[in-house]
N, C-alpha and C positions, 0 to 999 in steps of 0.2 A: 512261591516266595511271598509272603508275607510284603501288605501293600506297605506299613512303614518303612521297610527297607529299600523299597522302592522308589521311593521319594526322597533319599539321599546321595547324592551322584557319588558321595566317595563311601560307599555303604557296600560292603561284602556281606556275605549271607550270613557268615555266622561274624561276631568281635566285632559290636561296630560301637564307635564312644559316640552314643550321641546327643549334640550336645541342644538344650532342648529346657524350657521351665514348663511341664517339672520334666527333672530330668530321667533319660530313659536310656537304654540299658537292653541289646540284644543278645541273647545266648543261646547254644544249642538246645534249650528245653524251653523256649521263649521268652518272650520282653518282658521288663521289669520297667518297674513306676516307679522311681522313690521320690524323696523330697528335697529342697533345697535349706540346707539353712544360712541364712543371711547373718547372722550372730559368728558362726565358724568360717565364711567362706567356701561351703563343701556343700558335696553332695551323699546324699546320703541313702541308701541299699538297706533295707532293713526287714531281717525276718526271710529269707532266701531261700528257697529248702535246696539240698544239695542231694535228698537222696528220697527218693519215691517213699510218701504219706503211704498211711492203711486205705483210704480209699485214691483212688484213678484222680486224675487232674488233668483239664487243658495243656499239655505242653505249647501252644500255639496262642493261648491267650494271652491278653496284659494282664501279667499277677503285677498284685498291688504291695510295693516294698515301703513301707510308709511307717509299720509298726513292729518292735522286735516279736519274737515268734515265741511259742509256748518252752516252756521251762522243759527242761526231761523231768520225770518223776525219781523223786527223791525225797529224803528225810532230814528237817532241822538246818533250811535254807537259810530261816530267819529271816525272809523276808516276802511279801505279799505279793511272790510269783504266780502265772496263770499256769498250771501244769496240765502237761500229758502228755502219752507217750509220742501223737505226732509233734516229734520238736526239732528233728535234725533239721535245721536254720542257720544261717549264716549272715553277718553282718557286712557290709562295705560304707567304708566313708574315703571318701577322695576330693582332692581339692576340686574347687570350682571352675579356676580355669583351666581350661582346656590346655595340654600341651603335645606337643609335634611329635616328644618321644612317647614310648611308652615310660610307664614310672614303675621303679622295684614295688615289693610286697612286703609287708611286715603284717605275721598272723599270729595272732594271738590265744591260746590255749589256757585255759584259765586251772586254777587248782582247787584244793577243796578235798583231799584225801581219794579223789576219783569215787568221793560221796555225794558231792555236792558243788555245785556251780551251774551259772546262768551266764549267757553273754548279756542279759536284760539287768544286770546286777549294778547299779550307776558309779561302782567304782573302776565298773570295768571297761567307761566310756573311751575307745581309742580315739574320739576327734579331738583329746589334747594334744597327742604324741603327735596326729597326723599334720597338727598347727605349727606344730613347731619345725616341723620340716617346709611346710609351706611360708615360716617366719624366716631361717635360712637359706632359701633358694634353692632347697634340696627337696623338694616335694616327693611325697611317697602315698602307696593309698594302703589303707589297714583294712584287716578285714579279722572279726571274732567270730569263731564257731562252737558251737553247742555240739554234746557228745551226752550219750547214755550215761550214765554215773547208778550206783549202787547196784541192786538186785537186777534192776533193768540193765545195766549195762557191761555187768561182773558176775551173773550167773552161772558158776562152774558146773557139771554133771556129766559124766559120760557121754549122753546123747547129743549133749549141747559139742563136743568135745570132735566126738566123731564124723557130725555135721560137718563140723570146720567153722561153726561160730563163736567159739570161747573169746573170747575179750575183745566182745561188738565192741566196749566205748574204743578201744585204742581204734578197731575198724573203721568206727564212724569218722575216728580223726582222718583216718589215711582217706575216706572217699570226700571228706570234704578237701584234702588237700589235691585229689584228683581231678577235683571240680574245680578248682581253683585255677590250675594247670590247663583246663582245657576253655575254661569262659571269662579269667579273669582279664585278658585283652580286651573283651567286652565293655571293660571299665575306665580301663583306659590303662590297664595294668602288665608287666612284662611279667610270663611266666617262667620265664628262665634268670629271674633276679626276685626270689623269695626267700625270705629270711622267718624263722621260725619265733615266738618268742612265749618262752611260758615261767608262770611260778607255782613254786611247790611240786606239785602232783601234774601238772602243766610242763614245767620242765624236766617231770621223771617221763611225762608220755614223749615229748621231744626225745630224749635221752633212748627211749624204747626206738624208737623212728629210726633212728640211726643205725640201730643195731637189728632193725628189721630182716627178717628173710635171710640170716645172714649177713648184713651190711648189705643184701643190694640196693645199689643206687638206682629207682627207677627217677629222676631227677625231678625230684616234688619240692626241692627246697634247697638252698645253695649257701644256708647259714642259718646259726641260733644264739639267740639268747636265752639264759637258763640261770635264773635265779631262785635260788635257794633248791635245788633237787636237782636230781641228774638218776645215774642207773643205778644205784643203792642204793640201801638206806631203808626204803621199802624192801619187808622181806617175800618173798616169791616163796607158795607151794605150791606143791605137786597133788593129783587131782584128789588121793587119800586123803588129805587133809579136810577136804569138803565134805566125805561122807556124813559126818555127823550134823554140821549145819542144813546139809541136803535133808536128809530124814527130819528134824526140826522143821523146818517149813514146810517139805510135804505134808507133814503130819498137821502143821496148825492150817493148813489151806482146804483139808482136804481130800489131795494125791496120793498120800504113801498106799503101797500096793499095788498102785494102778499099774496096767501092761505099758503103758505110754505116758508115763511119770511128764516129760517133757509137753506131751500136745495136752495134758490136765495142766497144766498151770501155765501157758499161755491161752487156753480159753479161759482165763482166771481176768474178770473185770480188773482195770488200774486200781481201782479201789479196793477189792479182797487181795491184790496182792500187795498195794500198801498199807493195807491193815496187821499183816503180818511183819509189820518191819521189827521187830524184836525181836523176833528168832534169831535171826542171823546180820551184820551186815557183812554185806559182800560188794567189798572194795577192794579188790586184790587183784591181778592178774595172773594170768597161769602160764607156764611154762609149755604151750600149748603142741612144739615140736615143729609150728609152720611158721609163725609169725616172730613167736620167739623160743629160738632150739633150743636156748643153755640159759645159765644163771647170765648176767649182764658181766659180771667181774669178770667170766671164764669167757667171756664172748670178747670184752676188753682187751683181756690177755692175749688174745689170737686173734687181732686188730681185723675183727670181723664187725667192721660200723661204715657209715659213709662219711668221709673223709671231709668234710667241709669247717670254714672260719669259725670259730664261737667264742662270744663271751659266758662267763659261766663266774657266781658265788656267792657267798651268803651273807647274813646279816651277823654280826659279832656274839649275840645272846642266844641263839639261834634253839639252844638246850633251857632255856627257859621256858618253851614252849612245849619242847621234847623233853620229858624227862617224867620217872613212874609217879611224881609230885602234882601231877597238873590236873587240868580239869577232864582229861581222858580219863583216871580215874578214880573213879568215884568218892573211893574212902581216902584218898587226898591222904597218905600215911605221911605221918613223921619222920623225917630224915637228920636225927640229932645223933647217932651212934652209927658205927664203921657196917654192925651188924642187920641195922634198920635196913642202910643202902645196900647191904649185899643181898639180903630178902628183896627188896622191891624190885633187881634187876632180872630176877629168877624168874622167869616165862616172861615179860615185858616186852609189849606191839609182837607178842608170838614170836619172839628170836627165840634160836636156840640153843642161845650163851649155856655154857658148861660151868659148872662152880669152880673150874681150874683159871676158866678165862673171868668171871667178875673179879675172882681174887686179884688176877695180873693187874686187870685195869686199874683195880683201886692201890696197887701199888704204882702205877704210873701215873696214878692222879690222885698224889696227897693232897690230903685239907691243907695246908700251908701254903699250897700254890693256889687255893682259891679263899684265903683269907678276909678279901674283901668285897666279896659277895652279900647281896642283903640276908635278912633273915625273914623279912616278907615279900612274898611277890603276890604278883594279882594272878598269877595262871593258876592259881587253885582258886576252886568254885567259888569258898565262903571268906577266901583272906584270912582262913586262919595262920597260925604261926606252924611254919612247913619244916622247920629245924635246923640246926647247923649245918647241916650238909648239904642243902640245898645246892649250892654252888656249884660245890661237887657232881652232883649228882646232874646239874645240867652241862657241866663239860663234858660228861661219859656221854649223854643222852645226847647233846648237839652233835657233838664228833661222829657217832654212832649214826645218826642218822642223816647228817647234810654234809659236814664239813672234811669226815674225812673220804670220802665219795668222792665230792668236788676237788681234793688235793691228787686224789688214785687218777682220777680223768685228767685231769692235765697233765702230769708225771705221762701217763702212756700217750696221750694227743698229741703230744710234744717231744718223744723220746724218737732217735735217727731215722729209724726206719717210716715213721709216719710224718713226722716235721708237720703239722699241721697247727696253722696260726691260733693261737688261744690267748684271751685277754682277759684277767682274773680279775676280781674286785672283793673287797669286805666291805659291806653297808654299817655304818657306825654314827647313825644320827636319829636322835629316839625323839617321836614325836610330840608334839607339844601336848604338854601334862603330864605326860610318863617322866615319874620322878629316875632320879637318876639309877641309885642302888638297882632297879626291875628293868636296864639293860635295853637291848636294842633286839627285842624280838624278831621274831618270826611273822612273816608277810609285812614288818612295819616300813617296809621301800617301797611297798607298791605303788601308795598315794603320789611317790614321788616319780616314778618311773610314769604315771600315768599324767603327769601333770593335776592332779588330783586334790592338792595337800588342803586347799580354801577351807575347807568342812572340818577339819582337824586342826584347825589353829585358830588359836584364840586374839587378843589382843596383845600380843608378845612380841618385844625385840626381836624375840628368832625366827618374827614372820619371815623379815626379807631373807635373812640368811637362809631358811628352807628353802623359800620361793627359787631363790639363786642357784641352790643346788638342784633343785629340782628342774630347773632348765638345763643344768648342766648336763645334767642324764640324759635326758629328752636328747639334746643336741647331738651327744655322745654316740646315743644309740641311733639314732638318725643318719648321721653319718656311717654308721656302720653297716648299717641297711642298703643303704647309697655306693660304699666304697669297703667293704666287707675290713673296715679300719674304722675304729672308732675316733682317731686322732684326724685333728683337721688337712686336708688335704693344699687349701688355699688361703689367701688373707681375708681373714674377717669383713665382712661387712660394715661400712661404717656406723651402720645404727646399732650394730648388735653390741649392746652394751652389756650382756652380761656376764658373768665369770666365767673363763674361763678353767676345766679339769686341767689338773697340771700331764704333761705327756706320759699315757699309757701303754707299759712296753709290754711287749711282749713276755708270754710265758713262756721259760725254758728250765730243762734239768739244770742246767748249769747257773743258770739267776731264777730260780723261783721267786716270782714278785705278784703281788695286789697292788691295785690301787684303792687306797682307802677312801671311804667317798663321806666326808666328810664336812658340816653345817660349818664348821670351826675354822674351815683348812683343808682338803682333799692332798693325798700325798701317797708316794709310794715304799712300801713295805717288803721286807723279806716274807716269804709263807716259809717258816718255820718252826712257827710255833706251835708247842706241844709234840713236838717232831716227833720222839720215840715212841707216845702213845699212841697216835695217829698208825705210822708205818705198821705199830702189832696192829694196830684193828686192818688195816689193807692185805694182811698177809692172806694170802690164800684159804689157809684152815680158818682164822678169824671168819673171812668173807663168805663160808661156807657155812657158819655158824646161823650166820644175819640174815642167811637166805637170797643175798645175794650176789 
């Protein structure tokens, strides 16, 4: 037994919080060092690895948790990450003081198309969220983990297939969420009260989680939050799909031909295999038969997921991101005639809409209902003029890939047989500068969700009102982590002066509602809108179409 442990009379061998400047931290793969900040009131774990480096390591020594840990290798981060492939790492922040219970978990899984993301990324700092719970007396500890993205972590091939490692990044989520489970008492953390919480590609890998293995529950999490993505949306293929991208990068690496296509390009330096990032990107997930047997929609159907609280929704413009007009791609085509949009939908993010289904769409989404939609938006690269249909073109494309997802999941999360608590939301407050006509994008909550918003606002009126909401959230979701309710359980604190969300009910067939989260006014809504076109795209053959 390790002499630290020995010198704490109420110190068990493994989970011990202890509390200590700097503060430290025992688990079964040895003690952690991290640091205190005096600014947050927290402590702070940083850089963790959760699952065995390319080379051997001390389990036994003090590792130093002081600095986040390398980036996974990726393409067009956009920002001045330290990469490599050793980066499975994990973040912890928890409050300073010490408390008698243990405290729930809120983890956070970041998005980025399963391209791209870092937990070292400073929007993605969780000691605002974990403040705000330490500001209501609902303390919680956060913890972000790092996962494989791209080629590194979505490499589809036979070999990779039959191994049993097709879609390491989701893998890496599950062993960090295993680690979490077995060391996060250590922290001073309960692993039987974890709450999941991701956006985009984040909340489609949450979404995957559930519907793991068949829905089994090996009990890694007991709630989510899932903003903007869920289990659609993203189209899923099958391994044929990859042959041609596979040949492409073997071919530009190197490998094609080789007896062991697979052991040639993992002895491929980080750098020759991301010098080949143009070939292919491989962001997808596969249908791999272990981890995930079926399409998500057919898995839905035959309430094969694990059954736990979630809140779950999207941002109002959400197709202004999504849509064949944006800066995905390239040639940024004119969308001024009925014919423009029906060509731009034809192969678009690889679905495999039929010209019988863009006809229907575009009959269930006349120009007339999106009349007052801009005629410029900033999602294309150069700002040029994207055409009358634009509008158009991003309610097919939002619907399509977020929003009617998110309506299908709650409709079956909430239907008799499963009764399983769900609490919807529409994000409808665009940040400071974004003129109004260019809508309430895509990712534009997160600043808010993170407590984050300082760096995006300028000297505006709609400071406080953001600030306001943006605690609102925090709060919200805080409680929800605490009491798997995001609604207040008890009376406010007398100092807690800030706005209160007006009450958050429940989703059900019978009242389908959001709460609208709004700078202006938060309030709640019917989810009915665009109803008929929504339902075609959820139907079956549709969802078959999409891939998923």
């Amino acid at each position: 037994m390790p002499v630290l442990c020995a010198l704490k009379e109420a110190c068990s061998r493994y989970g011990a919080y202890i509390a200590s400047s700097p503060p430290l931290a025992m688990t079964l793969n040895g003690t952690y060092e991290g640091l205190h900040s005096a600014e947050w009131e927290q402590d702070h774990f940083l850089g963790v690895r959760f699952a065995q480096p390319p080379p051997q390591f001390d389990v036994w020594g003090v590792q130093d948790a002081t600095r986040y840990g390398y980036t996974c290798m990726q393409y067009g981060t956009g920002g001045p990450w330290n990469m490599s492939e050793d980066c499975l790492t994990l973040n912890i922040i928890r409050p300073h003081e010490s408390s008698s219970e243990s405290l729930p978990v809120l983890v956070w899984i970041f998005g980025g198309g399963l391209g791209v993301g870092t937990t070292a990324d400073p929007q993605y700092n969780i000691s605002g969220i974990v403040r705000v719970g330490q500001d209501i007396g609902q303390p919680v500890i956060g913890v972000s983990i790092n996962y494989r993205v791209a080629s590194w972590g979505f490499l589809q091939t036979p070999e990779i297939l039959a191994e049993g490692s097709s879609n390491a990044g989701l893998l890496d989520q599950r062993m960090a969420l295993r680690w979490i489970k077995e060391n996060i008492a250590a922290f001073g953390g309960d692993p039987n009260r974890v709450v999941l919480w991701g956006e985009s590609a984040g909340a489609q890998s949450i979404a995957y989680h559930m519907m793991s293995y068949n829905g089994r529950d090996d009990g890694l999490f007991h709630g989510a939050i899932m903003e903007s993505g869920g289990p659609t949306g993203c189209p899923l293929k099958d391994l044929s799909f990859w042959t041609a991208p596979l040949q492409n990068l073997t071919r530009t690496v190197g490998c094609l031909g080789r007896n062991h296509q697979l052991a040639c390009l993992r002895n491929l330096s980080s750098s020759d295999l991301y010098a080949a990032r143009r070939t292919q990107e491989w962001q997808s997930p596969l249908i791999d038969g272990d981890f995930l047997t079926a399409y998500p929609s057919k898995l839905l159907q035959e309430r094969k997921f694990i059954k736990v609280p979630i809140i779950t929704g999207e941002n109002t413009n959400e197709g202004f991101t999504f849509n064949p007009s944006n800066t995905w791609n390239a040639q940024c085509p004119l969308l001024d005639t009925e014919e423009e949009i029906f060509k731009s939908f034809i192969g678009w993010r690889t679905y495999l809409t039929s010209p019988s289904t863009i006809k229907r769409l575009l009959e269930l989404y006349p120009l007339d209902a999106n009349a007052s939609v801009p005629i410029y938006s900033t999602v294309c690269s150069n700002l040029k003029k994207v055409g009358a249909q634009l509008g158009r073109a991003a309610s097919i494309g939002g619907d399509l890939t977020m929003i009617a997802g998110r309506r299908r999941m709650c409709e079956l999360l909430t239907q008799r047989k499963v009764d399983q608590d769900v609490y919807s939301y529409r994000f409808d407050t665009r940040p400071y500068g974004r003129a109004e006509g260019e809508g309430v994008q895509h990712f534009d909550n997160v600043a808010f969700s993170f407590q984050n918003i300082t760096g995006l606002l300028g000297p505006s009126p709609q400071y406080d009102s953001h600030r306001r909401l943006s605690l609102a959230i925090g709060e919200a979701y805080i409680r929800f982590v605490n009491n798997l309710d995001p609604n207040p359980t008890h009376e406010r604190f007398e100092w807690q002066i800030e706005v209160q969300l007006p009450h958050w009910p429940k989703y059900s067939l019978s009242r389908p509602r959001n709460l609208v989260l709004s700078e202006n006014g938060s309030y709640v809504e019917v989810d009915d809108y665009r109803k008929d076109a929504i339902a075609y795209i959820n139907t079956p053959d549709i969802s078959f179409e999409l891939g998923a």
